[in-house]
N, C-alpha and C positions, 0 to 999 in steps of 0.2 A: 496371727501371731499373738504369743500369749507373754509377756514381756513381766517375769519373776523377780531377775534382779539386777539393780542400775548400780553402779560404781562409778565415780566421777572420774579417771582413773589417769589424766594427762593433763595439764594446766600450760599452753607453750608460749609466752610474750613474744617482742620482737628481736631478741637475741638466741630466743632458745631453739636448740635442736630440735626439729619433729621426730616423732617417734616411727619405728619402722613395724609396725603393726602385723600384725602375722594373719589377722581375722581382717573382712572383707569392710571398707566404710562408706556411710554417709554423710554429704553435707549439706548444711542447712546456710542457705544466704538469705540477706535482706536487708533493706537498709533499717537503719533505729527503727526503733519504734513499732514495727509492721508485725510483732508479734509471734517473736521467733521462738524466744523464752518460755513463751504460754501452748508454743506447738508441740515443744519440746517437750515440756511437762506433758501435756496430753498424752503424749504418746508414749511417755514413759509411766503411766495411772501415779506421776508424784505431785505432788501441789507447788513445790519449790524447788526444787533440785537445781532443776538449771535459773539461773535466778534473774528473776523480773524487776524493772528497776521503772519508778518514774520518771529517770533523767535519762534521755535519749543518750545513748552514746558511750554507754556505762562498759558493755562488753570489748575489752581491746586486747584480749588473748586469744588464740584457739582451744577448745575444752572439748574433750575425746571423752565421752560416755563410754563405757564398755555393759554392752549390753546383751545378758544371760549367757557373756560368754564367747558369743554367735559374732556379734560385731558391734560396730562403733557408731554412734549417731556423732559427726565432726560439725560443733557449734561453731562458726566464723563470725568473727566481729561486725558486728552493722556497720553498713558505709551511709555518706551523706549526711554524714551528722553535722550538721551546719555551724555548731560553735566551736568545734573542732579545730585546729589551725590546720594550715595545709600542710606542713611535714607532719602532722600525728596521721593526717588523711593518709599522705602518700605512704607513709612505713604500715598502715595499714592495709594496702591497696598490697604491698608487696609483701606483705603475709600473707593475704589471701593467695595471690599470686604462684609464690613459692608454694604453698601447700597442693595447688590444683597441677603445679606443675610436675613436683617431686612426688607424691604418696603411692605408691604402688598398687594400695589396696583399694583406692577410691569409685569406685562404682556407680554412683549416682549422684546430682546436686540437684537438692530441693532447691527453687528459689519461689524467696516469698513475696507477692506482691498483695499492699490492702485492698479488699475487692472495692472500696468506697471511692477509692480515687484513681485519676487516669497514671499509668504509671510514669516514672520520671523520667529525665535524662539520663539521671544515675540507676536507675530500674534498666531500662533499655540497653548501656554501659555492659552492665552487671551480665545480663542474657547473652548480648554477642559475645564478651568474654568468657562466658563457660561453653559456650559454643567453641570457640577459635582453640578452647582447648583441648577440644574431642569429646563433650559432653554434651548430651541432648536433655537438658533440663524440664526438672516435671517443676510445674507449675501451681505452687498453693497460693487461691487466693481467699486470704486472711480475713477475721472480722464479718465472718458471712452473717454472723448477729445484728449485725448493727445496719444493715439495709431490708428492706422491705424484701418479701418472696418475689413478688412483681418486676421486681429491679435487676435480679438476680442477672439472667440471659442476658439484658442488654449491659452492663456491667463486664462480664467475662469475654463477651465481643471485644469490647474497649480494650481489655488486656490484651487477648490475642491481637490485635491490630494495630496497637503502641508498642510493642515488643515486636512485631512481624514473625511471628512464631512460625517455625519450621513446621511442615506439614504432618500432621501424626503427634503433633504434640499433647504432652497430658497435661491438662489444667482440671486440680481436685479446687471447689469452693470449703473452704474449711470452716468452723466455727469452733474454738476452743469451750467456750460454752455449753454446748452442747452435745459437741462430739460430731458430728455431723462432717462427713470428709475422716474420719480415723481409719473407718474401715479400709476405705482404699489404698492410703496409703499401709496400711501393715499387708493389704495383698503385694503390695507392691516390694514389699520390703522380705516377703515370703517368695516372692518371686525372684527377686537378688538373691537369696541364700540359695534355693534349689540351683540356680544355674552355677553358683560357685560350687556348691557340690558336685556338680556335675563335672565341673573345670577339674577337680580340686584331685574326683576319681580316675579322669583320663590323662591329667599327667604325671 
């Protein structure tokens, strides 16, 4: 995938209508902080676009990238932000909620976990819930920088095995840094467009 031009193209809070997108999406979860912004960027070659913040908890919209065109990268709010109160939590839980339940075009959920740490309650939460929704979530774990190569394999176990990850599932290690984990996901994301074409010819 060769990703030309990004337009930041929907902003939705927790009153707004979602948009009924015509082109195929993706979404991206994670709780704060785990690096969503910095994947995002990556995968769009922009340094800021979707925007990184040092204060955990900063993103509390849905933001629909429209990308070359082709489709939509759907950024979701980070959950578990601890200083958060718990109605901003829960109107955020049903944003997310609503969007996985309602969007037509939705096709796949990244979710992101840090590969440094064993994932949470609220990581675990996150996984059965995109499950229970009919989605089989690919799995980026985030910050592959910041651990040792050596670490790596025992690491990615840890994730599949605090998650209880359904059999077949994809877990990419990512490194924003580097790049490292890009390529797979844009075959991945090459591989959702062909099959919608294919959808898109037979009906």
């Amino acid at each position: 995938m060769v990703i030309k031009n990004v337009n930041l193209e929907t902003v939705c809070g927790i009153t707004s209508k979602l948009p009924q997108n015509e082109r195929l999406e993706v979404a991206f979860a994670g709780k704060s902080n785990v690096g969503k912004s910095s994947l995002i960027n990556a995968l769009m070659n922009r340094k800021s676009l979707a925007r990184t913040s040092s204060q955990p908890g900063k993103t509390q919209t849905i933001n629909f990238y429209n990308i070359n065109g082709e489709l939509y990268f759907v950024d979701l709010p980070g959950y578990g932000y601890a200083r958060a109160n718990e109605s901003v939590k829960a109107q955020w839980g049903k944003m997310i909620e609503n969007y996985l339940y309602r969007s037509r075009k939705l096709r796949a959920v990244f979710l992101l976990i840090d590969i440094r740490h064993k994932p949470s309650d609220n990581d675990r939460n996150m996984y059965d819930w995109i499950v229970n929704h009919g989605f089989h979530p690919i799995v980026i774990a985030t910050k592959l920088d910041k651990i040792n190569r050596s670490q790596t394999a025992k690491q990615i176990r840890l994730i599949r095995e605090t998650l209880q990850v359904r059999p077949g599932t994809v877990l990419i290690p990512f490194s924003a840094q580097t790049k490292q984990g890009r390529d797979e996901i844009y075959d991945i994301l090459d591989s959702l467009l062909e099959q919608e074409g294919e959808h898109e010819s037979i009906g």
